[in-house]
C-alpha positions, 0 to 999 in steps of 0.5 A, spaced: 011 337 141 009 331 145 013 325 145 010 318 146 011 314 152 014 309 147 020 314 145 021 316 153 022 309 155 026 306 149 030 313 151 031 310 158 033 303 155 038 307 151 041 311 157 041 306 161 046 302 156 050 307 154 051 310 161 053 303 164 058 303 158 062 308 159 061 307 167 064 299 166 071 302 161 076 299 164 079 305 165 074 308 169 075 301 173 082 302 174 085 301 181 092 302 180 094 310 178 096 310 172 102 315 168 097 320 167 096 321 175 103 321 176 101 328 174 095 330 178 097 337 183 093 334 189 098 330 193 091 328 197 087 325 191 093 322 188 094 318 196 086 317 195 087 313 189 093 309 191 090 308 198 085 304 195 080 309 198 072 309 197 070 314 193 066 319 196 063 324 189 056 322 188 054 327 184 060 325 180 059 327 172 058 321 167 065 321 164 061 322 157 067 327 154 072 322 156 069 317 153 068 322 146 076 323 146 077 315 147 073 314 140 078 320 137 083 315 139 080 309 137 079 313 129 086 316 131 088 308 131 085 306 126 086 311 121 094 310 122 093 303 123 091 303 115 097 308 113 102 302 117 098 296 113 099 301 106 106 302 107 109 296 111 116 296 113 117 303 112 121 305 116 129 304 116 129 298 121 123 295 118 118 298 124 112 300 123 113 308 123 107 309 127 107 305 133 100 305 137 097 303 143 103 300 146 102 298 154 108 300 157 111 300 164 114 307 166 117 303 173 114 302 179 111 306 185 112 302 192 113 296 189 108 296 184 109 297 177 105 303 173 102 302 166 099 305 161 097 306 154 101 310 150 097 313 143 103 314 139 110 314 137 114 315 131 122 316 130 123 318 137 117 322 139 112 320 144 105 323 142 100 324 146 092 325 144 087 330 148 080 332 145 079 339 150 072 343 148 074 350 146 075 354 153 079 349 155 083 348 148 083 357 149 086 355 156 092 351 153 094 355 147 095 361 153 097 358 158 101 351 156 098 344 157 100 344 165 103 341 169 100 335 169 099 333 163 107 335 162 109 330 166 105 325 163 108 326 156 115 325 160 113 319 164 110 315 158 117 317 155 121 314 160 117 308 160 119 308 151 126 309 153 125 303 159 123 299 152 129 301 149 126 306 144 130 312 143 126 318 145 128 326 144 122 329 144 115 329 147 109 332 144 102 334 147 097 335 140 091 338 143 085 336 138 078 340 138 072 337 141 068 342 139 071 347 134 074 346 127 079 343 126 084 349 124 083 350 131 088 344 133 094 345 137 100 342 138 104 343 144 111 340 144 118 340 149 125 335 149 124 329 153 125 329 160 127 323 164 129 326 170 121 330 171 119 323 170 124 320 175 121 326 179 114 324 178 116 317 180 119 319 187 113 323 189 108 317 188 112 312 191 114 317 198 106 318 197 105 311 196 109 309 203 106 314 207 099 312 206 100 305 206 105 306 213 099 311 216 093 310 213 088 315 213 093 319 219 096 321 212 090 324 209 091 331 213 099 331 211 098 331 203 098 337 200 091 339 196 091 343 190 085 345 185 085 339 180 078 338 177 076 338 183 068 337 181 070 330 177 075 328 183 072 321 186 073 323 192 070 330 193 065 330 199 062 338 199 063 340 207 068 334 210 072 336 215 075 329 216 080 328 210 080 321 212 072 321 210 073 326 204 075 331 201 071 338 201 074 341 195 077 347 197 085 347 196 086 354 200 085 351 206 090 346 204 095 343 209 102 343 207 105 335 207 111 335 211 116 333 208 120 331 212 116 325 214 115 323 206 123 323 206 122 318 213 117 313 209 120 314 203 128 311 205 
């Protein structure tokens, strides 16, 4: 089969608007951590992203799948947003029963307040949405949905609760990107404030250090696998923290805490 050289170059002109799309979401362009990131594992790549530092990863993939699972969120929203308008008021305190897409400030790191999107909740339960391709959601249903994405939901609850929502329960529903829909699965715990307040502390002792030290404090962060491939700031054979990181955590540095508790108080 031959393609026309017309086809190839509308190709290109497609690529091209779709590519700077997804590059241009402003989560993609977000300089300060989000909830989600309170998470990461890796010490460092949290310290790169709250330092500020240039990212390093040129072989960095297009987000494509996140930005497929930003329009399972949109049809998510959309779809819950018409239940809301076909039963207005229903719940007892004349709220919508869904409540969707709310920005909200989980508290602050070094000063700074952290914010997010929170996708849903209802009756005291903080939902959050994930779209795996199928090995990952294999993964989750073995193994759980990690640690990451754990403090996240209880994060995301403490800043409900910081808006004066009850909250009891955080649910993770995992839904399949790539399989049917039977494949779904739904993760869920109590809410937790103090694995949020835990995950706060931490940001904000790695944020004071950074921030105290600069790129000295590069090497005193723990590195741990996190999706290192996609991590902005892997730089494959750097032996220079303060240039990049090159990906492999079993050379990791331990951080020391006792200095994290020295900039932190």
């Amino acid at each position: 089969m031959t393609i026309s050289q017309k086809v190839l170059d509308q190709q290109t002109e497609l690529d091209g608007l779709i590519e700077a799309h997804i590059r241009n979401q402003p989560r993609t362009l977000q300089k300060e951590p989000g909830p989600s990131e309170l998470g990461i594992p890796c010490d460092l790549r949290l310290g790169y992203k709250l330092a500020g530092h240039p990212e390093t990863n040129v072989d960095q993939p297009l987000n494509w799948k996140a930005w497929i699972g930003t329009n399972v969120h949109t049809g998510l929203q959309e779809l819950l947003t018409l239940a809301n308008m076909a039963r207005p008021g229903w719940s007892e305190d004349g709220i919508d029963r869904y409540e969707l897409e709310q920005r909200i400030t989980v508290g602050q790191v070094d000063g700074t307040d952290i914010s997010g999107n929170s996708d849903l909740y209802v009756d005291g339960v903080v939902w959050d949405w994930k779209i795996p391709g199928g090995n990952t959601l294999r993964k989750y249903k073995k193994e759980g949905p990690g640690e990451q994405y754990e403090v996240q939901g209880h994060v995301y609850g403490l800043g409900h609760e910081l808006a004066g929502r009850p909250v009891t329960d955080i649910a993770i529903y995992f839904l399949p990107r790539d399989q049917e829909w039977k494949q779904r699965y739904l993760w869920s715990a109590p809410y937790d404030r103090q694995r949020a307040l835990d995950a706060l502390s931490r940001g904000d002792g790695i944020a004071k250090l950074v921030h105290a030290l600069g790129p000295a404090a590069f090497p005193l962060l723990k590195r741990k696998a996190s999706w290192c491939r996609s991590c902005p700031w892997l730089l494959p054979g750097s032996t220079d923290l303060a240039r990049g990181c090159p990906g492999d955590p079993d050379v990791a540095t331990e951080a020391s805490s006792d200095l994290l508790d020295l900039i932190a108080n």
